[in-house]
N, C-alpha and C positions, 0 to 999 in steps of 0.2 A: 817452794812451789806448794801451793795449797791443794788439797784431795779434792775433788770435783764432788759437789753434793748429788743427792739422789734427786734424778728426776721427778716431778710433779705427780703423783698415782691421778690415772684417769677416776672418775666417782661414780663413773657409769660401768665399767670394766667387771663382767663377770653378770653382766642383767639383762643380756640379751638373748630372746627367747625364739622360738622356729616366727616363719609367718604365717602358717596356720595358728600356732596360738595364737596371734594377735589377731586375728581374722573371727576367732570365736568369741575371744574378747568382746572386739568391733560389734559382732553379732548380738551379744547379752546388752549388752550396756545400750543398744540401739531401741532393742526390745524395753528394756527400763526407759525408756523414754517415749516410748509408745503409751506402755502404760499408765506413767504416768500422766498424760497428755489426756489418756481416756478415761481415766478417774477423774479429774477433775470436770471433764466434758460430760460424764454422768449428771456428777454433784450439780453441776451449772442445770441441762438439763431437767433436773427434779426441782434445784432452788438455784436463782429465780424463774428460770426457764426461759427459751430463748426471746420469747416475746416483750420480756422485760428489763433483756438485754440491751434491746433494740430502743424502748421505751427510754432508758437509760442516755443511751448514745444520742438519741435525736431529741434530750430534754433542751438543750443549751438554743435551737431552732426553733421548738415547739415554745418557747419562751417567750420567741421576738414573731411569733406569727399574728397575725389577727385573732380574734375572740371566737373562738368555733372553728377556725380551720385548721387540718390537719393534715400530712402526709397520705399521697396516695402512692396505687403501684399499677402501673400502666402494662404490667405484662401479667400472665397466667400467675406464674411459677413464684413470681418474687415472693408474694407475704408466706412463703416456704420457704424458699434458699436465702432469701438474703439473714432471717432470724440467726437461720444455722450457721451463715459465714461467719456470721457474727460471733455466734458459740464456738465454734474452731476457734477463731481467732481469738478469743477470751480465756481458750482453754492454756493454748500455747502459751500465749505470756504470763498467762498462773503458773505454769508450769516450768516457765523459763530456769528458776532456779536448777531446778534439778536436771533441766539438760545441759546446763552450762557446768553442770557437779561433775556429770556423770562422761564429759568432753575431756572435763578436766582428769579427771581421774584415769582416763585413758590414755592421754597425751604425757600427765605430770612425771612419770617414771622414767621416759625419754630421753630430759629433760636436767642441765646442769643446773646446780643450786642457785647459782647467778642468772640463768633464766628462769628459774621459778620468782625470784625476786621480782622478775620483770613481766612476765606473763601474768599472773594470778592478781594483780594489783589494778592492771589492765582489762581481763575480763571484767573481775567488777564493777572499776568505773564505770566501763563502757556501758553495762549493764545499768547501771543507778542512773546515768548521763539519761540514756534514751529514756526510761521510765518518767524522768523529770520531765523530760522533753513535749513529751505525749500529756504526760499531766498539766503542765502548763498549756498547752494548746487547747485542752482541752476545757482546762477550769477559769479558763481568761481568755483564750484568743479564741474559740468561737463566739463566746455574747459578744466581742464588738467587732465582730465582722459580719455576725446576721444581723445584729442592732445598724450599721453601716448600711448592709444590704434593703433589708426591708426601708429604711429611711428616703432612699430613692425609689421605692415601689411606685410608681402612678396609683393614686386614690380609684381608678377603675378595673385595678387588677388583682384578683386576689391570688396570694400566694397558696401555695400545692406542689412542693416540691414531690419528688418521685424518688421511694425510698432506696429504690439501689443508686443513684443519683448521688444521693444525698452522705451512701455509704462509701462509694467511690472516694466525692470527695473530701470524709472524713479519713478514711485511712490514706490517701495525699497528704493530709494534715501533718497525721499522726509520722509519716513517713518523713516529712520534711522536717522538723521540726524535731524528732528526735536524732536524724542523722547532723542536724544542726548542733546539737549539745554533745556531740559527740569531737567537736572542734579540739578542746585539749589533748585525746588521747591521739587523732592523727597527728598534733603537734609534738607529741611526746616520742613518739613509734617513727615518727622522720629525725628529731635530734638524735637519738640512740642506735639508728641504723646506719648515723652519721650521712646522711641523704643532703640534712643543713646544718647548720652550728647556730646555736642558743642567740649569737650576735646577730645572724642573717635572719634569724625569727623577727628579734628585733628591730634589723634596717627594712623589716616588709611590713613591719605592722601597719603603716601609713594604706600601702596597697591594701593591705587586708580588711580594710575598713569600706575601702571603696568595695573591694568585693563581696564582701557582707551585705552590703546595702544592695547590690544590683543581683543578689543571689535572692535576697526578697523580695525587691521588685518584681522579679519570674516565677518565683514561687506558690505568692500569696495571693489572695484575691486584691483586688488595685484600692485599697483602701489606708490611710497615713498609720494608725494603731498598729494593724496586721501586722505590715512593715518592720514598723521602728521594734513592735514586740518579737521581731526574729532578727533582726538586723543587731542591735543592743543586746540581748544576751548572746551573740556570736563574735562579737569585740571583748567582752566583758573577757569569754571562755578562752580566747587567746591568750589573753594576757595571763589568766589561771593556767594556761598549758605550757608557756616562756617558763612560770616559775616551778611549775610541776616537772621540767624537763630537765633545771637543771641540777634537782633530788634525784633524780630517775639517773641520771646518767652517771653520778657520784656515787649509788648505791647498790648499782648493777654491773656495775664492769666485770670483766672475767678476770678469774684469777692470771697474774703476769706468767705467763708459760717459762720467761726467762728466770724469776725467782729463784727456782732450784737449781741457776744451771748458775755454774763459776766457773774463772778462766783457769783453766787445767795448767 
């Protein structure tokens, strides 16, 4: 009869602390992300300032507009608040690195070494995904969708869109389109939570294709480009997330709890 080996040591065992400390933690680290959020929403402020922010965002419109016309703002308050939303929201995705650091950092100690494997691999994509997402919306898919727009303008109308309007629905844009590139990591975060298996990704991609298309048809403004430019990189990013899941799933597993154990 063989000696029964030693159980598995837990790697978390001996590192957990009160809940007030982690509540002060919570605290610092939330503060760190305040400020950094504020710092950079300084810096924006002084260089370029929010007006140019703005100028910025509504270039790709002001492009396809007629010769001389430009955005107006039909309420009081707008060519105020809407600059600023803008600088907020400019500030935070400067910033995002280091609140996704400083998340991490709080969460990671938690955390067994086969889920940090899986975790930290995953914020960043996810991160890089949406960044890509928005930049492509932005540096392709608005000119052919105000070039679309303005193209059926009647010759007796001039265009004057209204700039909170116009910001609306640019962070729509910006919204859809980056939770769109975000397709592999929900594919990757269901094969590994075992929700579906690698093959049933595969026996739906058929479906998934129809769904992509009808997820941009409601999405986007009703123009063919628009479309097929969120439709097509959201098949593409499936099939990137089949193969990404079945590295994910091969390189994350937990260690086998039965390993250390033999028949006594």
């Amino acid at each position: 009869m063989s000696d029964p080996q030693k159980p598995v040591e837990d790697e978390l065992a001996g590192t957990e602390q009160p809940f007030v400390q982690h509540l002060v933690e919570l605290r610092d680290r939330l503060i760190r992300m305040l400020m950094a959020i504020a710092a950079v929403a300084a810096a924006l402020a002084l260089y370029p300032g929010p007006g140019r922010l703005y100028d910025l965002l509504a270039a790709p419109l002001i492009a396809t507009l007629p010769t001389g016309a430009t955005l107006i703002a039909t309420s009081v308050v707008s060519p105020f608040m809407v600059p600023l939303k803008i600088l907020l929201m400019a500030s935070f995705l400067i910033a995002l690195p280091v609140v996704l650091y400083q998340l991490w950092a709080f969460v990671a100690p938690g955390l067994y070494s086969h889920e940090k494997k899986l975790v930290l691999p995953l914020v960043v994509s996810s991160t890089v995904l949406f960044f890509i997402g928005v930049a492509f919306s932005y540096f392709f898919v608005f000119g052919q969708v105000f070039k679309f727009i303005q193209g059926f303008a009647p010759k007796s109308i001039t265009a004057a869109p209204d700039i909170e309007a116009y910001l609306t629905f640019v962070l729509t844009m910006f919204l859809a389109f980056g939770l769109a590139f975000e397709v592999p990591v929900a594919v990757v975060v269901l094969a590994r939570l075992g929700v579906v298996s690698v093959q049933k990704l595969k026996d739906f991609r058929g479906y998934f294709w129809v769904l992509a298309f009808i997820v941009a048809a409601i999405v986007t403004p009703p123009d063919v480009v628009s479309q097929l430019a969120l439709a097509i990189p959201m098949c593409l990013l499936y099939e990137v997330g089949i193969w990404a899941a079945r590295l994910f799933i091969k390189h994350t597993q937990a260690p086998d709890a039965d390993v250390g154990s033999g028949p006594s």
